[in-house]
Structure formats: structure tokens, C-alpha cells
N, C-alpha and C positions, 0 to 999 in steps of 0.2 A: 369673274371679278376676284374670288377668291387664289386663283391660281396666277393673273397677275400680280394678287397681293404679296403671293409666295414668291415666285419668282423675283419680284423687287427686294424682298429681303434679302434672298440668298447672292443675288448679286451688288446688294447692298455692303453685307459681310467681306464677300471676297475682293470687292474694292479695298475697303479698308485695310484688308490686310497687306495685299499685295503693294496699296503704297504706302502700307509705313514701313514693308520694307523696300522698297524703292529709294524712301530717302534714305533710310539707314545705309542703303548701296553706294547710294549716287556722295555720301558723306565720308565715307570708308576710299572712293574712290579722287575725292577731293585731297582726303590727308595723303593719299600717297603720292600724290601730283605736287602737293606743295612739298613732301621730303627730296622730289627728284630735283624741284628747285632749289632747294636749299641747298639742296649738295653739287648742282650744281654752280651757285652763287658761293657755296666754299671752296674749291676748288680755284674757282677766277680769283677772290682775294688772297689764297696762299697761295698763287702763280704769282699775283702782284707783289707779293711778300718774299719773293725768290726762292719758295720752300714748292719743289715741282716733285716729290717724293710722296706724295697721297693720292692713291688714284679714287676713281669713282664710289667704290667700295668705300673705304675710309668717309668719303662725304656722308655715304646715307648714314654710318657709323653716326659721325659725328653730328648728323641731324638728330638722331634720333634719340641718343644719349641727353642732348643738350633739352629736346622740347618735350621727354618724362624725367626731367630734374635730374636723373642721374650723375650727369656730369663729371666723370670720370678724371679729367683732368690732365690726361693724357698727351691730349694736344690740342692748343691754344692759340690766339692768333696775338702778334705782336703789336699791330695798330691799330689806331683808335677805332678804326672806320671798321677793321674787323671785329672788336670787340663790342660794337654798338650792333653789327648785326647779331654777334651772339647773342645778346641782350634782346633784340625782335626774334629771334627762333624762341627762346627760354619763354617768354610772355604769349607767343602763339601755341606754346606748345602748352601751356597751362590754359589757357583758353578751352584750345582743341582738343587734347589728349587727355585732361586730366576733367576739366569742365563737361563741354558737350558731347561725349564719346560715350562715358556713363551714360550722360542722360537718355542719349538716345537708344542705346543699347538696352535699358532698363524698359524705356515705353516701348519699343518696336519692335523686342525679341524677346528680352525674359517676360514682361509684363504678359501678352498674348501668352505665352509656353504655361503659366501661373498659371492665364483663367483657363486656358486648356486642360491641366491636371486636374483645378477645380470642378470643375464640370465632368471630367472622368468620376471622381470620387463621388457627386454628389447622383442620389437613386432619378434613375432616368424611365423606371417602370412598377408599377402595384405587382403585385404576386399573382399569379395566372387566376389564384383562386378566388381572388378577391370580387367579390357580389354585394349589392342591396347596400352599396357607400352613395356619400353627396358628394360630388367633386364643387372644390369652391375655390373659383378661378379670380386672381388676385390676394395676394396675403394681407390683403390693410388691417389695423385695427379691429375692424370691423368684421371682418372674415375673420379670425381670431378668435372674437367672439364667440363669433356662430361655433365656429369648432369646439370651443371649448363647452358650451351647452351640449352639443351633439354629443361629446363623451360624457359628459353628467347622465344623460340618458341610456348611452351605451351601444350609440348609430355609429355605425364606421363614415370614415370623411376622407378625405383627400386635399390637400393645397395644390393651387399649381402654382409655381414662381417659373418668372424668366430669368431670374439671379441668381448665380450661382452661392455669392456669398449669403444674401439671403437663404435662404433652402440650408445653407450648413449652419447658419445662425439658431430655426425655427425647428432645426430640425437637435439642435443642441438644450432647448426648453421642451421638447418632448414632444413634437407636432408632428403627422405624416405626411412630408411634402415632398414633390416628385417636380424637379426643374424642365422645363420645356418653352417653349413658344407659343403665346395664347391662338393663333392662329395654324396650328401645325397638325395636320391630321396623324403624321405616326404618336406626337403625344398624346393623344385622347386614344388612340390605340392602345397604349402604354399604359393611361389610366383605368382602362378595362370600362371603357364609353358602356359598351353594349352592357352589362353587367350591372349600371349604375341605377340607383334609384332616381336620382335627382342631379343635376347640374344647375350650379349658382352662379351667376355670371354679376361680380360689383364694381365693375371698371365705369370709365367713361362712355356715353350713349354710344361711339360711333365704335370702339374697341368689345363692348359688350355685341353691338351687332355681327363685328364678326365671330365672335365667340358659340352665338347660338348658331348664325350660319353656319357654321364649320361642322359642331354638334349633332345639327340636324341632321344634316346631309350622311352623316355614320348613322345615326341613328332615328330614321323619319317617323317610327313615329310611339314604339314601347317607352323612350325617356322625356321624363317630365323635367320642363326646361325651366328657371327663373331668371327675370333679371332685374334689376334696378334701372331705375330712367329719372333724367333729370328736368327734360321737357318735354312739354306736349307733347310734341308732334312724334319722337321719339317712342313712343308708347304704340301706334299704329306700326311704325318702321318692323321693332323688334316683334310685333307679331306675323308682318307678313317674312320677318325669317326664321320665325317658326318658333315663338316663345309661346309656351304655354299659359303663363303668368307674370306683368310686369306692374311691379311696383314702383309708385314714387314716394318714394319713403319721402321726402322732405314736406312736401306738398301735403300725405297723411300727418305728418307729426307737425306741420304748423297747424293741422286743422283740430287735432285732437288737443294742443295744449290751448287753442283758443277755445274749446269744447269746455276745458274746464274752469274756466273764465264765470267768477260768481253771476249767478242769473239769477234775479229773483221770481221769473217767470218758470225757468227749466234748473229747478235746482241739481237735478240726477245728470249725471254722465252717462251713457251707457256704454259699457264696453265688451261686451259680448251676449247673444243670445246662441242659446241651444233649445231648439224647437220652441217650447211656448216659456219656457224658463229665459229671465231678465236678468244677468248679470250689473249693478251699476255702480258707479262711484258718488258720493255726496260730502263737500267740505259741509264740517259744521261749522265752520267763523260765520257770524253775523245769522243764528239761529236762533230758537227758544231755547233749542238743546245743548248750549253752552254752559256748562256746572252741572249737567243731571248726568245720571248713572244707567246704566240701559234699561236698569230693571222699571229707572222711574219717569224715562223718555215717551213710552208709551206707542213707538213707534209699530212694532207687532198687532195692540190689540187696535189701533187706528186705522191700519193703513192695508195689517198682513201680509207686511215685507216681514224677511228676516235679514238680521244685521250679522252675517258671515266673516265679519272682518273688521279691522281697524288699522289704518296707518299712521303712523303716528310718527312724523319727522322721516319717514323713509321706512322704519320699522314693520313691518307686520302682524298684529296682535289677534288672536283669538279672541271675542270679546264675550267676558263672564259678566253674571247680572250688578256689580258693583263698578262696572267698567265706566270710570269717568270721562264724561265727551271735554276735551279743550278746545280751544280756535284754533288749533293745529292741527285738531283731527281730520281724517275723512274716514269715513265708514264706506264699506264696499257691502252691499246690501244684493239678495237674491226676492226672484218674486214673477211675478207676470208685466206686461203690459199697466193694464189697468190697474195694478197694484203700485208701480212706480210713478204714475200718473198722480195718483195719490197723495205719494212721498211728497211729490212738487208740490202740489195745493195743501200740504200739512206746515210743511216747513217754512214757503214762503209767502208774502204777502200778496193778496191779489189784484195787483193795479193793472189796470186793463190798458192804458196808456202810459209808454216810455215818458221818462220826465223831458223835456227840450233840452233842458238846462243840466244833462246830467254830464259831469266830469271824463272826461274820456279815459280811457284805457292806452296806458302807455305800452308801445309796441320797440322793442331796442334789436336791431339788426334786420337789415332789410334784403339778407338771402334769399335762396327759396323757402327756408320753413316761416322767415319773417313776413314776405310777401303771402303765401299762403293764410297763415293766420290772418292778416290785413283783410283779404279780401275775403273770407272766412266770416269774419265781423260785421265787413261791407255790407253779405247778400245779409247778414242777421239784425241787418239797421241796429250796428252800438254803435256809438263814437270810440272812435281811437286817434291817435298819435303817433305816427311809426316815425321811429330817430334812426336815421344813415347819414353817415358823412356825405353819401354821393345822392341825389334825386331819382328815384326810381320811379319809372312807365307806370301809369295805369292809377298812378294814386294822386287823386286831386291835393291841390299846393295847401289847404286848410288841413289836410290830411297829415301833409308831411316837413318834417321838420327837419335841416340838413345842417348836418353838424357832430360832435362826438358827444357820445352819450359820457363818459368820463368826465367830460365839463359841467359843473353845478349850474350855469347857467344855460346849456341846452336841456337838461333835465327841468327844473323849474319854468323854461318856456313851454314845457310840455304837462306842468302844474303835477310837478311828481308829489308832492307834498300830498294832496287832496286827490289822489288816483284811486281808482275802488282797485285796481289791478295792473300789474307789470307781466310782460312777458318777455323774458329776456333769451335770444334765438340764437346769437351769435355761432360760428362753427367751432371758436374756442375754448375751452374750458376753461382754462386758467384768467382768461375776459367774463365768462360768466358766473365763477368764483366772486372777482374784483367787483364787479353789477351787482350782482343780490346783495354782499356785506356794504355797498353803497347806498343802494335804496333802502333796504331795511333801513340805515341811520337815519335816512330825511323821510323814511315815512314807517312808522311803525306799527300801523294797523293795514296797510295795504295789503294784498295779494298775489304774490311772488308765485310764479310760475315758470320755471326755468327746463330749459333745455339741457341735456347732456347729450355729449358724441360716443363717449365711455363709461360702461356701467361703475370704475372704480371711481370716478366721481361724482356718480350719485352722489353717497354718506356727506361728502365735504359742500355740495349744496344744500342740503338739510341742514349742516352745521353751520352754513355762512347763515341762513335765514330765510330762505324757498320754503312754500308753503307743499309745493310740489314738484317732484319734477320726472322728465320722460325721459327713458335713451334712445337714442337711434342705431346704438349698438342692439341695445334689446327686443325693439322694435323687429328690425330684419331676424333675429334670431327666434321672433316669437313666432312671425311668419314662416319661415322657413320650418320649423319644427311642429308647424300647426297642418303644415301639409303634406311635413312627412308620416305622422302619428298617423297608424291604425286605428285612430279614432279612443283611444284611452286616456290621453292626455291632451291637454291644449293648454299652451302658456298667453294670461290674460293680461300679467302688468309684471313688474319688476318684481323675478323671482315666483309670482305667484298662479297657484297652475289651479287646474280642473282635470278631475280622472275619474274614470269610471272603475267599477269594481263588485263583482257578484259577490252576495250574502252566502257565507259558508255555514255549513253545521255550527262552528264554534259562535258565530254573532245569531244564527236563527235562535228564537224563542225568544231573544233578550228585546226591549223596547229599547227605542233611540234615546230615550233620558237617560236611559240606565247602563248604556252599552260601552259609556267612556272614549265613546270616538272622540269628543271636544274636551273632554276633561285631562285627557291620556295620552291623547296624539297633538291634540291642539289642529285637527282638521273641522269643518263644519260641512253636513251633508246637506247638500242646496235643493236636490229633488232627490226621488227612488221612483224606478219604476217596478212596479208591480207584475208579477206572474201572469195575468193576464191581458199586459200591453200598455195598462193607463200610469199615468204619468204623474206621480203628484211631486206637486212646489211647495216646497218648505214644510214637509210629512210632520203629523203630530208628533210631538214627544214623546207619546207616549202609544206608538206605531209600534205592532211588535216583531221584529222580520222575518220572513220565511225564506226559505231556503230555492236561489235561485234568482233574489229579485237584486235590481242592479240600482247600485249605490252612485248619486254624480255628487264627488266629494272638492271642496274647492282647499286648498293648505300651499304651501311652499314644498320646497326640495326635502326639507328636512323631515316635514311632518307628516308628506306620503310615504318614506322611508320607516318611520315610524308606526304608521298605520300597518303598512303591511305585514311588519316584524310582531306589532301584538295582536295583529288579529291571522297571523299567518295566512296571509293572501297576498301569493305574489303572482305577477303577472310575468306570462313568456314575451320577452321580446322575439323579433321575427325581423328577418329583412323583407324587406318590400321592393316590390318590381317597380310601383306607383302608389303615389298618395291616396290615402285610404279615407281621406276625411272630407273630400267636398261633397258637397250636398247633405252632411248632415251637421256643420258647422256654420254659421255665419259670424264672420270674426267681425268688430268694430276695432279698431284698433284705437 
């Protein structure tokens, strides 16, 4: 299959080429048939004109001068009938010669000769030496993304592009990309396949399947493959051609932004666990803990969470004990199981029965991450509302609502006014901008949960009015780097990471109140394991550390950089053969 698929390109190509210059031939061979006409049609009316002193020569002369405007002047015909043909050569020759001559010339011989140069000039191979890189086939957005995390870290990466201008584009903003054919085994030679840690494949289901086919087969069975998938069935295909790992990102991020959908029953999100340690998310809108300060929330001595974090509009805050909770907060809170369990029965009310009568949850775009969230809600018995201009499969007609969510009156039939929650999924940003500064106006105690494609508009959906929101740029790039990591780091939400890190001489002795890791760095230590293996969650403060025991610290980019600079603990990066972190990670996304 794949060597047909080959074959069809490469005689795809040289079709093409071969007839554009065929016509360019058979055009070139047309103007000289119509000069030998002309000149013979000159000739006959300055025979009829008694002037027999111009031979053959002189016609094409005289054609040719006449139909590239030159027009020398030289020699003329004296009647009418000859001067109205001159008039038809002048007009055909501006047609032909001056009009479609260029053109075709431009597209069927300079234009190819261009992308031919281009494609010389642009890097066709990695460096022999190159090792322990992601090759990330497709340049979208999104794979961008991914790169550009990967070098925050300090992973080598690779783009493939099929375009040449592309690749000298991507390759002029600082990116290392190597132009080839997604389907081309000397390019994944060139990419140094064998060598690789990882290969990302973010195309279409049926383009990603030949991508890992092709992959595999150089490489059966040392490189760890990913790819993305859009439907179902799709998911079995690219395993049996040999994907290690596939995700559907749409389908997770419609399930996680309906995750975070106020519950009064499951107020905690969870969004990562490592071994018996709970990573979770909790809006405070609609809590006790709305006006109190952490010190006076009481959540620690209740429940025996610790509250590691605060996001506040997009922002990520270390939270000190004066730390005011707003309806805009979420706290990202660390703990066990049963500790989290907790949280939920602290926070919210315990009504054992849904109300009949409760307002549904408006749902706006009915893609896959819209559909996903829908039925998400479905198995969760809430009421929803999903708004799409077109009627989508699967979702009963009480369910859904067709029409444009921009109209005041498809949003009010969907009772946006009185909604506990919006989720707006749309794959645009610049529509999911215009969506949230809309519903925030008709309703401004609801629950805006928005989608992003691109982490750079995140900030501008916090500032339209999103209570929260996801990327699906960040999403893939979490995943991806959560399986590349040795196991040090793991990226849990936007921007915001988990790293491990051993107690050196300079932090032993000191206790965690005292040690300035939260004060200093602005990171918070979620557990420590101990010298003799056991695990504690959320270590007293007054723990005093020894030397050797390993620190799981939750902060941003900024504030592991931080960390390590004042406590002089840095870590070696290493390339890796293969992902170092399954099985002792279990990611929620």
C-alpha cells in the first residue's frame, strides 16, 4: 500500500510537469504557425497591391514587428483591406505575444525553475549527529506550539513541512525544519528516524496513518510513535499501524471543560494523580469560601487538603495566608483521595437528588470537543443545550437547538439568561472572544468555560469574561512532554508544571516553613518522599529535611527556574531513547 502510494505521487509529479510543458510547447508551436500565416497573408495582399518585391523573409519580418508593437514603419500597406489586417496581426499579437506568452511562461517554466531552487536552498537533512529529538510531522499552529515548549525545556525537535516556502518561512522565526514528503522514507532517513525519541504525527486520521506506517516500518520497534485522531474508529486503525499512543484530543478537551462544569455534588476536578497524591482543580463561585482569606477558609484543618495554587483570571498565584478567594478564583489544591472527597462534602451542599427542574447548561458549537462535552453531560444525567446551526446525530431534538448562537434570540431559547454554565467550543477564537463578551453581558453571574485552539488567547478570554479556559495547543503539548520527561517534570494545566527534585546539603536541616521554597520561589511542595521510601502528602511545615529525600514541587516555568537558582539544584537534562514516565504517571488531562 504504501509503495503504491509512492509510486502514485511520483507519477503524479511528473505528469504535471511534463504537461505544463506540453502546453507551453504545443503554444510556442501555435505562434509560429499563425506568423507563417500571417506572412503568408502579407505577401498575397502586397501581390494584390502590385508591390511583388518582398519576399517570404520580409512577411515574417513584418509579422512580427507588427504583433510585438514595434512597428517599425518601414513598410506599409496602401489599402484598406491591408490595413484592417494590420490592425488583426497588432490585436493578436498583443493578445498572444505580449498577454498569454508571459503567462504561460511564468507558470510552466519560471514558476517550477523557482520552486525548484527553493527546495535546493531549503535543509533536506538533520546532522548525522542528531539524537534523542521529537520529530513533529505537520507544522500547524499547534505543532508550533509543541516546539516551542520543547525548547523551553531544552528537548531537540524537528518540523517536517512539504512546502518549501513554508520551511523557509518557519525556518526565518527560528524553528528547525527539514522539507520532505510525509509519506517518504529517504525523509525520515534524513530526519535521523532511528535516532529519534519520539515521533508526533498531527495531520488528518487517514495522512497520520501513513505517517506512522512508514515510521514503523524504519523503525519496528525502539521509537515511540504518537498521533492524534479524530474519530473512533480511527484510534484501532493507527494502532494496528503501529502507534504507540493515540490521542483524541477533541473528545478529551470537550470532556474536561464539561469536567469543570459547577457540580454541587463533585465540586473537585481532578487533574492529575501521582501514585497516592491528588492533584485537583476547585472554582470558588457559588461557595462559603467566597470573601474569606485562606488563613480563614479553614480548608487544611477540615478536610487536610493543601491549597498549592490559585488562578485567578488565567493568572497563577502562590497562595499566602491573607490570600482573598473571589468568584473568579479556582484554587488547585494537592491531597489523597479521600482527602478530596472531602473538599466536595465541605464546599458543597448535600442534595442527594438532582433538581427536575434545574436550568440546563448551555453548550455553543457542536464539533467534536462540543459533541464530546454533550455526551459527557448525557452519561452524567445534567441537562444541557447544545446550539449549532446544523442538527447533529446522537443528540435528542429537546436537547438541541439549531440555529446561530450570535442571535439573541437562539441564546434566550436556550434560557442563557438563567444558565448555572456556558461552554463555548467553537474551533475559532476570534468567535469564542465575540461568545464570552456576549454572554457575560445577558448573564453575569453564569459560568463561562471556554475553549482555546492557541495558548496566545488564552489572556484575551479571561479579559472578555471566561471563568475558565483550556487549550488544545497546550493540551497536545502537555501530553507530549509528559511522555517525553524522565520523569522530573509533568506539565498539569496552562503553564503550570510538577518536578521532582532531591534535598541537597544547602536545604537539609532547614524545615519547610522556614526553607523559603513558597516565599522565595513562589513554588509549593505537594509531597516529599522520604529516605526510607514512604511518601508523605502535604509534609508538615514544620518537616525538617534530610539530605537525599525527594521534593514533588508544583510552580510554573518561571518559579522552577527560580527554585533551582536559590537552592542551587539543578537538574541534567539527557536525551532519551524512550519515554521514561509511564507507569509512574497517571495524567487526567
Amino acid at each position: 500500500m504504501q509503495l503504491i502510494s509512492k509510486a502514485t505521487e511520483a507519477l503524479r509529479l511528473r505528469q504535471n510537469t511534463k504537461q505544463g510543458l506540453t502546453i507551453l510547447l504545443r503554444f510556442i508551436i501555435l505562434l509560429l504557425l499563425l506568423v507563417i500565416l500571417y506572412a503568408a497573408i502579407f505577401q498575397l495582399l502586397m501581390h494584390a497591391e502590385g508591390d511583388t518585391s518582398h519576399s517570404f523573409i520580409t512577411g515574417i519580418y513584418w509579422t512580427v514587428t507588427v504583433m510585438t508593437t514595434l512597428g517599425f514603419g518601414d513598410i506599409t500597406f496602401e489599402t484598406d483591406i491591408g490595413r484592417l489586417f494590420s490592425v488583426l496581426v497588432l490585436f493578436s499579437g498583443i493578445l498572444l505575444f505580449l498577454t498569454m506568452l508571459p503567462l504561460m511562461f511564468t507558470q510552466y517554466l519560471y514558476a517550477p525553475w523557482l520552486e525548484a531552487q527553493k527546495k535546493e536552498r531549503t535543509p533536506r537533512e538533520l546532522p548525522p549527529e542528531t539524537a534523542g529529538h521529537v520529530i513533529l510531522v505537520n507544522p500547524s499552529p499547534i505543532a508550533l506550539n509543541v516546539a516551542d515548549n520543547l525548547k523551553t525545556y531544552g528537548a531537540p525537535y524537528a518540523l517536517l513541512s512539504s512546502d518549501s516556502q513554508t520551511t523557509m518561512d518557519l525556518i526565518d522565526r527560528g524553528y528547525t525544519v527539514v522539507t520532505g514528503e510525509h509519506d517518504a522514507t529517504k525523509v525520515y532517513k534524513n530526519l535521523r528516524i532511528e535516532n529519534a525519541a519520539m515521533l508526533v504525527a498531527l495531520d488528518t486520521d487517514t495522512r497520520n496513518t501513513n505517517i506512522i506506517f512508514t515510521a514503523r516500518e524504519l523503525c519496528p520497534t525502539k521509537l515511540f510513535l504518537i498521533a492524534s485522531a479524530r474519530n473512533d474508529e480511527s484510534t484501532e486503525i493507527l494502532k494496528l499501524a503501529g502507534c504507540d499512543q493515540v490521542f483524541q484530543f477533541q473528545k478529551l478537551l470537550g470532556e474536561a471543560l464539561a469536567r469543570r462544569i459547577l457540580n454541587d455534588k463533585e465540586r473537585c476536578s481532578i487533574i492529575l494523580r501521582v501514585e497516592q497524591l491528588v492533584i485537583a482543580e476547585t472554582p470558588v463561585m457559588r461557595t462559603p469560601l467566597v470573601g474569606k482569606t485562606l488563613k480563614e477558609c479553614g480548608l487544611r484543618a477540615n478536610t487536610g487538603v493543601n491549597v498549592v495554587g490559585l488562578w485567578e483570571r488565567g493568572q497563577f498565584k502562590i497562595p499566602m495566608a491573607d490570600s482573598t478567594f473571589t468568584a473568579t478564583t479556582v484554587m488547585v489544591i494537592a491531597g489523597t483521595q479521600e482527602q478530596i472527597a472531602k473538599v466536595n462534602e465541605y464546599l458543597g451542599p448535600r442534595e442527594q437528588k438532582r433538581d427536575p427542574n434545574e436550568t440546563p447548561v448551555v453548550i455553543i458549537g457542536g464539533g467534536g470537543v462540543g459533541l464530546a462535552a454533550a455526551r459527557f453531560l448525557q452519561a452524567s444525567h445534567r441537562p444541557f443545550k447544545l446550539i449549532d446551526k446544523i442538527r447533529k446525530k446522537g443528540i435528542s431534538e429537546d436537547k438541541m437547538i439549531v440555529g446561530d448562537a450570535a442571535d439573541l434570540s437562539t441564546l434566550e431559547s436556550a434560557n442563557i439568561r438563567k444558565a448555572p454554565s456556558v461552554l463555548i467550543t467553537t474551533h475559532d477564537d476570534d468567535t469564542n472572544i465575540y461568545l464570552t463578551l456576549y454572554c457575560r453581558r445577558l448573564n453575569r453571574e453564569v459560568q463561562i468555560i471556554s475553549r482555546a485552539n492557541l495558548d496566545r488567547s488564552i489572556s484575551m478570554l479571561h479579559t472578555a469574561g471566561a471563568d475558565l479556559v483550556l487549550s488544545l495547543a497546550s493540551m497536545v503539548s502537555n501530553s507530549v512532554i509528559n511522555l517525553l520527561s524522565p520523569g522530573k517534570v509533568l506539565m498539569i494545566n496552562e503553564g503550570l508544571n510538577i518536578f521532582r527534585s532531591t534535598v541537597n546539603e544547602k536545604l537539609a536541616g532547614t524545615h519547610l516553613l522556614g526553607s523559603g521554597i513558597r516565599s522565595e520561589t513562589h513554588c509549593s511542595v505537594v509531597a516529599l518522599r522520604q529516605t526510607d521510601g514512604e511518601l508523605l502528602i502535604n509534609p508538615d511545615p514544620y518537616h525538617v529535611f534530610a539530605v537525599n529525600e525527594e521534593l514533588f514541587v508544583i510552580g510554573d516555568s518561571e518559579s522552577e527556574k527560580a527554585f533551582h537558582e536559590r537552592f542551587n539544584i539543578w537538574r541534567k537534562r539527557k536525551n532519551v531513547k524512550k519515554p521514561l514516565l509511564r507507569g509512574f504517571f497517571t495524567f487526567f488531562v
